[in-house]
C-alpha angles and dihedrals in degrees: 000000000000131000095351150052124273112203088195088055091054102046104097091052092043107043099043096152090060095053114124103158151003113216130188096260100014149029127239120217137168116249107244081224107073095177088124099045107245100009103159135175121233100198123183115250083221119065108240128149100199135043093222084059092074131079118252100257097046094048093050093049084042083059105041079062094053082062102042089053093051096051096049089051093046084055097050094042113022101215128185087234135354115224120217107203117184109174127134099182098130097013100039096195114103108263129148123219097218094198119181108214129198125191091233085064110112087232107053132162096359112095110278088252083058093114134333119290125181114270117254110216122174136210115261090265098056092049087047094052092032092062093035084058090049099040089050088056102049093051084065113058106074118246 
């Protein structure tokens, strides 16, 4: 990115503890915010704002990622529905928010940006288990 700082960019170096895995075309990291238990961000390693930016190989192993990722985190957490949010409206850098979502959640079935919510944050140990479930699972679908 040019000129200016991309937080997306900088994620993986940042947020070390919240690292689960490292793809071919993207990183995976836990969201700080656990308010939706094992929302996680899949954010490209190059800095793109748009899909159709990308070359045709790289976008369909970037999306087989996207599923992989999916279906690891619908193993480890079971949800009623996985939403897939692709926005880049105020980090414009293609990452996805992988968001596992219950029911029982207080706001289902309303986008998870559909009105404030306190903010869940974990001890050290819970992000680091959190992210070893994640990551174990992940190592066994194949991809």
């Amino acid at each position: 990115m040019t000129g200016t700082t991309c937080p997306m960019c900088e994620r993986w170096e940042t947020d070390t503890d919240l690292r689960i895995a490292e793809l071919t075309y993207s990183w995976l990291i836990l969201n700080r915010d656990q308010f939706f238990p094992g929302y996680c961000l899949l954010i490209t390693k190059k800095h793109q704002t748009e899909l159709f930016h990308l070359d045709t190989a790289v976008r369909q192993g970037l999306m087989e990622e996207v599923s992989r990722v999916a279906q690891a985190l619908s193993l480890c957490f079971r949800p009623d529905k996985l939403n897939y949010e692709l926005l880049g409206n105020m980090v414009p850098h293609i990452h996805w928010h992988l968001v596992p979502r219950y029911r029982t959640d207080p706001l289902w079935p309303r986008p998870i940006w559909s009105e404030p919510h306190q903010e869940v944050q974990l001890s050290a140990e819970e992000y680091r288990q959190r992210c070893n479930l994640i990551r174990q699972t992940l190592a066994g679908i194949a991809g």
